[in-house]
C-alpha positions as CSV (number, residue, x, y, z in Angstrom):
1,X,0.0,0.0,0.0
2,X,2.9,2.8,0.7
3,X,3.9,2.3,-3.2
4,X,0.2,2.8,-4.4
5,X,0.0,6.0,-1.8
6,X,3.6,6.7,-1.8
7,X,2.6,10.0,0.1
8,X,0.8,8.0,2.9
9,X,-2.4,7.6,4.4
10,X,-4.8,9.2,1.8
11,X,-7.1,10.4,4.4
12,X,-4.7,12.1,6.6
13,X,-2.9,13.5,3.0
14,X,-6.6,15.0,1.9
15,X,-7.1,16.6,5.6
16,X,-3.7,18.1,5.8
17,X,-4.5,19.3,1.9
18,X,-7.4,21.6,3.3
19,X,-6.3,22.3,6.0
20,X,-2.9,23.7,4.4
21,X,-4.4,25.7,1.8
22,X,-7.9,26.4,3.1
23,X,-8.6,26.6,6.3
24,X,-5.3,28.1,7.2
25,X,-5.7,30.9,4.7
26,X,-9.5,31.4,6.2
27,X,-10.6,30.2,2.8
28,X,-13.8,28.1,1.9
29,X,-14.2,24.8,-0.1
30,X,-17.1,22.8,-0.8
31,X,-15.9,19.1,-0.8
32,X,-17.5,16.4,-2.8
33,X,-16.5,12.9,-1.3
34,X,-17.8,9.3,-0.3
35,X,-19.9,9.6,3.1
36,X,-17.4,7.8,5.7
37,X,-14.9,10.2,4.1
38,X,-17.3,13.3,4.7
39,X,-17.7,12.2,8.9
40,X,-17.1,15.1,11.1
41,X,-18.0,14.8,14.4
42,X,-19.8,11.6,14.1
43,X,-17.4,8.5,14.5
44,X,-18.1,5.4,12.6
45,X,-18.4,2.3,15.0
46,X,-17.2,-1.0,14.0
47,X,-17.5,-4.5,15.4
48,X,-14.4,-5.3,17.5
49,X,-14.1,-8.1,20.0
50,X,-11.1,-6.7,21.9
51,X,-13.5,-3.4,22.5
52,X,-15.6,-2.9,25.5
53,X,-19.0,-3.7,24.3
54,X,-17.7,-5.0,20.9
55,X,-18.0,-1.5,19.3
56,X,-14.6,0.6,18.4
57,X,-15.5,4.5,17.3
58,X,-13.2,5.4,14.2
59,X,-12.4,9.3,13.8
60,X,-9.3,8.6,11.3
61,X,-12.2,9.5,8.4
62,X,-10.6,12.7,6.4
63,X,-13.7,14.7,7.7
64,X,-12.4,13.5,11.3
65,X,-8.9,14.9,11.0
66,X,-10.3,18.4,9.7
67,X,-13.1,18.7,11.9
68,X,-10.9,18.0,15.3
69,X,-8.7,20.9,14.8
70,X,-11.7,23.1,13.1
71,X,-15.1,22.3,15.1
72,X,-16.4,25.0,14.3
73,X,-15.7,25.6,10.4
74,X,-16.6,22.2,8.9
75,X,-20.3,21.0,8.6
76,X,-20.9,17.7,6.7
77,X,-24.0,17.9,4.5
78,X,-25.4,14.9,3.1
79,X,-27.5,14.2,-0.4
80,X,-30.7,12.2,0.0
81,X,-29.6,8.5,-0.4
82,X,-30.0,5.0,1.0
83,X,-28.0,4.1,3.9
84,X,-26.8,0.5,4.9
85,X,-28.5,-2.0,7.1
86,X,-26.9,-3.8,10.0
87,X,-24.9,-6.4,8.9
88,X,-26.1,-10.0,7.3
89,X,-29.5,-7.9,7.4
90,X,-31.9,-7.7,4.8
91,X,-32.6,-5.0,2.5
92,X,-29.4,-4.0,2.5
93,X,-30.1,-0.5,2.3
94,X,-32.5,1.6,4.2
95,X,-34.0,4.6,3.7
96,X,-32.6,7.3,6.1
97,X,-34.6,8.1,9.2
98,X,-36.2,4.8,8.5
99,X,-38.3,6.5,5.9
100,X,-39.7,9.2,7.6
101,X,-37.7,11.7,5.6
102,X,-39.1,10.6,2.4
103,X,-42.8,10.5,4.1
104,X,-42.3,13.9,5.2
105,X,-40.7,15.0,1.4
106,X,-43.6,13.5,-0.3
107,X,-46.7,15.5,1.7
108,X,-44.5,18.6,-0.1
109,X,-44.6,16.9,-3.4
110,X,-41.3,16.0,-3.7
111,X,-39.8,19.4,-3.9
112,X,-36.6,19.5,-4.0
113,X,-34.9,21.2,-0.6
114,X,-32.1,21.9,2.0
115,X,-32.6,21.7,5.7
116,X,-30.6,22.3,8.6
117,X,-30.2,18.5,11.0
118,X,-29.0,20.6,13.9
119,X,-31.9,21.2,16.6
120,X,-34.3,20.8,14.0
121,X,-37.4,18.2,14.2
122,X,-36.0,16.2,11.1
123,X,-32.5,16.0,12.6
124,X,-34.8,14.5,15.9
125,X,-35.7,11.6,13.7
126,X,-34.5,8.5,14.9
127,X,-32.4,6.1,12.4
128,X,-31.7,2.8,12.8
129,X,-29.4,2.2,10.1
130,X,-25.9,0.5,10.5
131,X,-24.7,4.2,11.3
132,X,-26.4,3.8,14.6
133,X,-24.4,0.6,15.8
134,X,-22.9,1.2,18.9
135,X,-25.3,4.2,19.6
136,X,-28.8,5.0,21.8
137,X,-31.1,6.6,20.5
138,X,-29.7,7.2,17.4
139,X,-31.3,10.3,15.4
140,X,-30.1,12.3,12.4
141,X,-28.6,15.0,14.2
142,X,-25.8,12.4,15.1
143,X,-24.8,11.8,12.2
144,X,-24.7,14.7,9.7
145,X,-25.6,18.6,10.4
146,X,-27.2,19.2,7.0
147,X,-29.3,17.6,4.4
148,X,-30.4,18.0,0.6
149,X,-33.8,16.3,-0.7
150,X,-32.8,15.9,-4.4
151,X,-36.0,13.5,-5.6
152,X,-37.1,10.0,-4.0
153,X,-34.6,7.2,-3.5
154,X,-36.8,5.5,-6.5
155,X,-37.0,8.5,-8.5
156,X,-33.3,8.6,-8.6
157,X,-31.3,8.2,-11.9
158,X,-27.8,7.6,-12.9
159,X,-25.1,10.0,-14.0
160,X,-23.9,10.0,-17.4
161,X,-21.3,8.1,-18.7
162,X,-18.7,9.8,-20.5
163,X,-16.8,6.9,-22.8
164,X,-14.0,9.7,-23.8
165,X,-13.0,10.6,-20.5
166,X,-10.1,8.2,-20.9
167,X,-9.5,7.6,-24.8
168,X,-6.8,5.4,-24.0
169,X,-9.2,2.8,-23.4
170,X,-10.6,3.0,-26.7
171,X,-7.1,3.6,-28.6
172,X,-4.7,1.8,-27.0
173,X,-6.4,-0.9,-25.1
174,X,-3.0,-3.4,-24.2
175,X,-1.4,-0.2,-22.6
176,X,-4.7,1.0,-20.8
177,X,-5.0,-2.1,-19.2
178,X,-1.6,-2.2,-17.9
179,X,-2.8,0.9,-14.9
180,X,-6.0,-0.8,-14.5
181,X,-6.4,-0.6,-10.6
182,X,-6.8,-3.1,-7.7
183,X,-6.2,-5.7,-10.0
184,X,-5.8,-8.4,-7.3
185,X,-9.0,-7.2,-6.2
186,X,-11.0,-7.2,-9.5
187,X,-10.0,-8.7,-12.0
188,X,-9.0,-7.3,-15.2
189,X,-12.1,-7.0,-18.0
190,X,-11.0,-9.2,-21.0
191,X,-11.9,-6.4,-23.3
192,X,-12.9,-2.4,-23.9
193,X,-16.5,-3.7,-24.1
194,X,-16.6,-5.5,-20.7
195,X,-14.6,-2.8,-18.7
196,X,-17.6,-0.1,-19.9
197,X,-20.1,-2.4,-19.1
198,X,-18.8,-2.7,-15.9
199,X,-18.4,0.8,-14.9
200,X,-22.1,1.1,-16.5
201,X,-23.1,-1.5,-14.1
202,X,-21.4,-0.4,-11.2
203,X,-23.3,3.0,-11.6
204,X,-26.2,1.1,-12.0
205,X,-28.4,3.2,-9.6
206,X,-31.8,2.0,-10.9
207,X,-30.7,-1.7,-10.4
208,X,-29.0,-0.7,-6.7
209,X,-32.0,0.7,-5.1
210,X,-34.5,-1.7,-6.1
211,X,-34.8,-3.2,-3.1
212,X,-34.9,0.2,-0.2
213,X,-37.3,0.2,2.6
């Protein structure tokens, strides 16, 4: 792993990133990222048998690192989208505030919005996701301090594909497949064909949540 992020940890490298030449300089950055990436001041439990109740907190998430030496200047804002059951539980994703957000959003026809979670009724709403292992009386406000209703998790479609993004793919295929990534951990697509389809698929977010309640 230190010669595929030969300048280390990439969450630690991303915090000290804004925190070097935006936060220092009293500047301001919207940040786009996966969620566990985006946690702030909510730490992500995970089963550990050595822990005392069998839960360990993480706060080595990028969003950790920035938010403990800037409480007050970092907010994590999520996008309406299905979060993940407990584990070996089925569906395997659930809607957040175990649907109550999108019962609320659909009495205001499904406008699209941004609310505050932060001593706010919908950040009272209790979630029992996989977010709240290790938790009581888990409720929105724990987890994120913002939120933006785009359309129902159903009503959701998926982003477009753009094919030219990398020509090498398309042009050179025997060289393109030589920085294919995690190959160990995928394997490599036989073809230009299959490695499309499987970023199509992948993105798939019709197909991925089918099955939300």
């Amino acid at each position: 792993m230190q010669k595929v992020f030969h300048k280390g940890n990439t969450e630690i490298f991303r915090a000290s990133l804004v925190k070097k030449e935006i936060l220092s300089k009293n500047e301001k950055i919207l940040i786009l990222t996966g969620l566990n990436h985006a946690f702030t001041k909510y730490r992500h439990s995970i089963y550990d048998y050595t822990s005392r109740n069998f839960v360990r907190f993480e706060e080595g998430y990028f969003g950790n690192l920035v938010y403990k030496e800037f409480p007050d200047e970092v907010f994590t804002i999520i996008l309406h989208r299905p979060l993940y059951n407990y584990p070996n539980h089925l569906p395997y994703l659930v809607s957040p505030g175990n649907g109550s957000i999108e019962k609320i959003m659909s009495q205001l026809n499904n406008n699209p919005a941004g609310f505050d979670l932060i001593k706010t009724p919908l950040g009272n709403l209790r979630d029992n996701s996989s977010f709240s292992m290790g938790y009581k009386d888990f409720r929105l406000a724990d987890f994120m301090d913002g939120y933006i209703f785009l359309k129902p998790l159903n009503q959701l479609s998926n982003c477009t594909i753009d094919e030219e993004f990398y020509p090498l793919i398309r042009q050179n295929w025997s060289e393109a497949l030589k920085t294919i990534p995690d190959p160990t951990w995928v394997p490599k697509p036989a073809s230009p064909n299959e490695y499309w389809k499987a970023i199509k698929d992948y993105s798939d977010v019709r197909s991925a949540y089918k099955d939300i309640h």
